[in-house]
N, C-alpha and C positions, 0 to 999 in steps of 0.2 A: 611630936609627930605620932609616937605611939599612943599615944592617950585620944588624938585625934581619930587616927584609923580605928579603933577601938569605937569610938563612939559613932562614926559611922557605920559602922559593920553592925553595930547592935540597933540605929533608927533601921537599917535595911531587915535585919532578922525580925524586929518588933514589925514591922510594915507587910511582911511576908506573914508573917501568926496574926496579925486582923482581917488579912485578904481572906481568907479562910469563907466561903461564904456563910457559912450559919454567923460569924461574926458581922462581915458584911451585912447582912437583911436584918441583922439584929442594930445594929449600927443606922443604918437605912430607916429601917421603922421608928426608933428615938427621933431620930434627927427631923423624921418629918410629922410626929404626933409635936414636938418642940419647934418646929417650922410653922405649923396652923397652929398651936397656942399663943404663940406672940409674933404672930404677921405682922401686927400693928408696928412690933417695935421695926424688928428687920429689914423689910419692905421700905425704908426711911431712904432716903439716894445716899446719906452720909452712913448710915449703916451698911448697905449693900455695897456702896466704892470701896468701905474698909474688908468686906468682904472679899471681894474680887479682889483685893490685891496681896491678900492674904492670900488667898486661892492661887492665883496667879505665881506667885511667888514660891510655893511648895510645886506645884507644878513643873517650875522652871528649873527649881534644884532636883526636884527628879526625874524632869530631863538629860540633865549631867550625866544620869549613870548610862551606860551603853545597852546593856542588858535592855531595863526597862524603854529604851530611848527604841531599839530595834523590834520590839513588840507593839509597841503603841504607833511609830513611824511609816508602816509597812504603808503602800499604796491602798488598798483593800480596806482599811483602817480609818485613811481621812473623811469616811462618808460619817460612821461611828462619832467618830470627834465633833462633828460639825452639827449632829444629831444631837449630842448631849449637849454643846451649848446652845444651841436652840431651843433645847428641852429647859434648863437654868433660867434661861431669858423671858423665855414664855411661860413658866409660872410664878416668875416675880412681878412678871408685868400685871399678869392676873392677877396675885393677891396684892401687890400695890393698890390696883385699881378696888378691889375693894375692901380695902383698910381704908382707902379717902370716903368711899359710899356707905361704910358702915359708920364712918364718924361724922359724916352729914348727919345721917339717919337717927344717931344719938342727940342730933343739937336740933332735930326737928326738922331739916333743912331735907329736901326731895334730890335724888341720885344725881350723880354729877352726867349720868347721858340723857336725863329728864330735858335740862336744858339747852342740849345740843339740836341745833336745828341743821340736820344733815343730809335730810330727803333730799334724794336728787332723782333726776328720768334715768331709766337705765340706756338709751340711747340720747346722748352718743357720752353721758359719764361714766357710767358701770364698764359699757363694754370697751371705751378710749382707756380706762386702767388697768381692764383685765389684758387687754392688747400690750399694754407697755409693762407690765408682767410680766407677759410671756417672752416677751423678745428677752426683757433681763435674764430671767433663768435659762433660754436657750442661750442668749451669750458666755454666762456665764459655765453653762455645762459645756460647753465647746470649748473655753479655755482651759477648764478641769480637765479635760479631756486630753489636750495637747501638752498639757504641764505634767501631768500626775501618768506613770506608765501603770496601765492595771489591766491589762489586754486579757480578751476571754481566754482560758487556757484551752488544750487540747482535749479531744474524747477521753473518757475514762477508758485506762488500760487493765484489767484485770491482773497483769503480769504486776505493773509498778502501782503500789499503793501510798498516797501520803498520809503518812503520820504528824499530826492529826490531820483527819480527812475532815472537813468543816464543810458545813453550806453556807451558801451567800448571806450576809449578815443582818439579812432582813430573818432569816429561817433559823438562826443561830439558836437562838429564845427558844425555838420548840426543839432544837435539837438536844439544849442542856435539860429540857423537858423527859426527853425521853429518859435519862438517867435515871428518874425518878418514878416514869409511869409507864403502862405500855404505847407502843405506838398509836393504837386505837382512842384513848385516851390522851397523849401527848400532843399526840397530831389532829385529831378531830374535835371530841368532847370539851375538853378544857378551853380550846380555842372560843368555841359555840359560847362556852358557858361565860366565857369573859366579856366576848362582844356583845352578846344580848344580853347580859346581867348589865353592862354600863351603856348600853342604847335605852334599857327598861327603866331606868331612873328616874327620870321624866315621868312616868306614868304609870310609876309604883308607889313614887312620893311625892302626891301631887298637892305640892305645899304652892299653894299661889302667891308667894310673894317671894324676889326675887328673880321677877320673868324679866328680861330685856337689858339688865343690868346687873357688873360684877357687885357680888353680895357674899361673904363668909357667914357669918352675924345671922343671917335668916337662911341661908341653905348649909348649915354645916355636915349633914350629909351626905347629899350628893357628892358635895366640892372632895370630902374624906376621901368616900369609896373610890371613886373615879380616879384622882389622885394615886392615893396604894394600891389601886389594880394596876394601873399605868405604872408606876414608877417599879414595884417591889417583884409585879407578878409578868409586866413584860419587857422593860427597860433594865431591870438588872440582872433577869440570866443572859439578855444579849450580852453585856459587860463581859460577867464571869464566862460563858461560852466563848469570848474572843480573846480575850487578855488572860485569862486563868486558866485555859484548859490545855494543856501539852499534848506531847505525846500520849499515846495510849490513852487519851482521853483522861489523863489523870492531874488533879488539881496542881497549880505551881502556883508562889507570890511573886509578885509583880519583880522584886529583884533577883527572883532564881533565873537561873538558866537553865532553859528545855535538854530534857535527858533523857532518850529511848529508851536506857537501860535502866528508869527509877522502878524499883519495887512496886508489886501490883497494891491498893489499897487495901483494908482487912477483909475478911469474907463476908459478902454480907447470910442474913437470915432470916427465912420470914415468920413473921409475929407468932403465926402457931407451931412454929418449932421452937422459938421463945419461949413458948405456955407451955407447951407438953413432951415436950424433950423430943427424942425418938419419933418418928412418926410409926413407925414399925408398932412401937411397945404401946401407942394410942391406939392403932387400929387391929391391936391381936383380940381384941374383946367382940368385933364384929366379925358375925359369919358372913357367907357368901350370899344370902340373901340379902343383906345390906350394903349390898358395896352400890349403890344409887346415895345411897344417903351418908358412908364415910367423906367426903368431900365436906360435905356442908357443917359435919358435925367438927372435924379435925381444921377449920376455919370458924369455927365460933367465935372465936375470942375477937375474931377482927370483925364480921358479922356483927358483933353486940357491938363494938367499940364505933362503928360506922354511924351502925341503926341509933344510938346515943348521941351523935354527932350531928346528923341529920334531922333525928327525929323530938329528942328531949332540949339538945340546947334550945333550941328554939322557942319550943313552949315555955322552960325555963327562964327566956331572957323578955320573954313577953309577959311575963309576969313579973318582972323587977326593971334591970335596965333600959330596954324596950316598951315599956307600958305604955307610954304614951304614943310612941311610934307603931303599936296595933292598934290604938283607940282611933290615930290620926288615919291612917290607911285602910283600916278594913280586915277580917278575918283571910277573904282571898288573897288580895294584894300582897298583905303581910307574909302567906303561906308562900306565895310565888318567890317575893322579895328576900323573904330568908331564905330558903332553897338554892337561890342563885348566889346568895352571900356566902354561905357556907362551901358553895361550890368550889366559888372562888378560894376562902381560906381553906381548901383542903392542899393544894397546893404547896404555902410556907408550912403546912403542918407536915405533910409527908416530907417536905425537905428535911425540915427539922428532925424528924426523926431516923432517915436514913445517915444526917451528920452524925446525928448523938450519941445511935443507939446500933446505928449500921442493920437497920430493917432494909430490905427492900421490896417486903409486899405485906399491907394489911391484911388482905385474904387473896389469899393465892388457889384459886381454881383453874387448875392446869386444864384439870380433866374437861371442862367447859371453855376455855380459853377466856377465861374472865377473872384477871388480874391487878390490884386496885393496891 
């Protein structure tokens, strides 16, 4: 009995030090660079049934515990749940569908919707399906409805505060955002930058073949980016935002129990306090004639580290890894295209380094309110 509890206590501790999120998105990102490298295999019904019940079965055992059982359970939570296996569902189905189209395509044989003859009038088929659609999902939100108690709460009272204060779970994602960025960023920029970076795909890589049918094999791009903006950059701060964030906003794994009274995390610092210790003992060398220009100088370090980010990797990757991805797109498109790609990975980079290194501003222009 004691060698048992013992060894559950240590799956829970170990389960709690992976939840961790830099573990997590590091975890995430493996799983899904080894998720598109061998789709072929995975995507198999007899791979993916051992899957799911392997899944299913961890699942079920850590339902048992209470703790995790009352976080993941809550009303507010089942939309979450039902989201992500819908999320599961609908990218097996997709790369199933083309791991079968890419191994036509190898045996010389034309895409498996090539030969579907499925044209139909949109009256009265399109709209007799879209009709009995819609009846399903209002049926079925009406019974959610009467089953699940999740009643809008009352007005925000300034007297009584909930800790944690969370928004609706659609907003979650930018709220673990702002952790990281400012709200102008959190809430605006990065959203822009992600929705028109993966609406822009289309017509920044505009690879003709592909079109009308699932295809890995000949759009491994698109299917990439799309994929890890979705999963890594909007579906797993939702996660971490609803199941990891406690009280005071501060990290718990999935077996701890929520505690008001946990220790604030470390302090964080930004990068040019890093670099130059004192800010005092950086700007005792400027007189008063340059106090326009200490801001900019006493942020260099993040300044250069940005403009390198932005400006060099790109040229850099267009001349090696990228080569033929500028050849195929074009000097503009490509300019456009990495622009919005790096946009996006600026994101897991500032997370990562707020985990690692406990930054939390690359250049911190107070005095301008422009914080990055």
């Amino acid at each position: 009995m004691i060698a048992e509890a013992w060894t559950i206590d240590s799956l829970r501790e170990g389960s709690n030090w992976l939840a961790h999120p830099a573990r997590v998105m590091t975890i995430c990102a493996i799983g899904l660079v080894a998720g598109l490298w061998w789709y072929r295999v995975w995507t198999r019904p007899r791979w993916a049934a051992l899957l799911l019940g392997g899944l299913l079965a961890v699942v079920t055992l850590a339902g048992l515990d209470p703790v995790l059982r009352d976080k993941v359970c809550r009303p507010d939570n089942l939309a979450i749940l039902l989201l992500v296996l819908l999320l599961c569902f609908f990218v097996w189905r997709g790369l199933r569908q083309a791991a079968v189209n890419d191994d036509r395509a190898e045996r010389g044989e034309p895409p498996f919707e090539a030969g579907a003859d499925d044209k139909v009038l949109t009256w009265p088929h399109l709209v007799f399906l879209e009709l009995v659609a819609l009846v399903a999902c209002s049926a079925f939100l009406v019974i959610w409805s009467l089953l699940v108690r999740a009643p809008l709460e009352p007005p925000a009272d300034l007297e009584t505060v909930l800790n944690p204060a969370k928004a609706p779970w659609y907003f979650v994602g930018l709220q673990e955002l702002l952790v990281y960025f400012d709200p102008w960023l959190a809430g605006v920029v990065l959203p822009v930058v992600m929705v028109v970076g993966l609406s822009a795909l289309p017509y920044l890589d505009r690879n003709p073949r592909g079109s009308g049918y699932y295809t890995l094999r000949e759009r491994p791009l698109a299917v990439s980016v799309f994929l890890a903006a979705f999963i890594l950059l909007w579906m797993l701060p939702i996660l971490v935002g609803t199941f990891l964030r406690g009280p005071n906003w501060t990290l718990y794994g999935p077996f701890e129990p929520w505690d008001p009274h946990t220790e604030s995390p470390a302090e964080l610092v930004n990068l040019s306090a890093m670099v130059w210790g004192e800010r005092s003992e950086m700007e005792a060398g400027f007189g008063a004639e340059a106090a326009l220009w200490r801001p900019v100088v006493r942020e260099l370090p993040g300044i250069v580290l940005l403009g390198f980010y932005f400006l060099v990797m790109p040229w850099v990757l267009s001349r090696t890894a990228w080569r033929g991805l500028r050849e195929r797109m074009g000097s503009v498109r490509y300019l456009v295209f990495s622009v919005l790609l790096m946009g996006m990975g600026l994101v897991p980079a500032k997370m990562l380094l707020r985990w690692l290194l406990d930054v939390r501003y690359i250049v911190a222009l107070t005095e301008w309110s422009l914080n990055i």
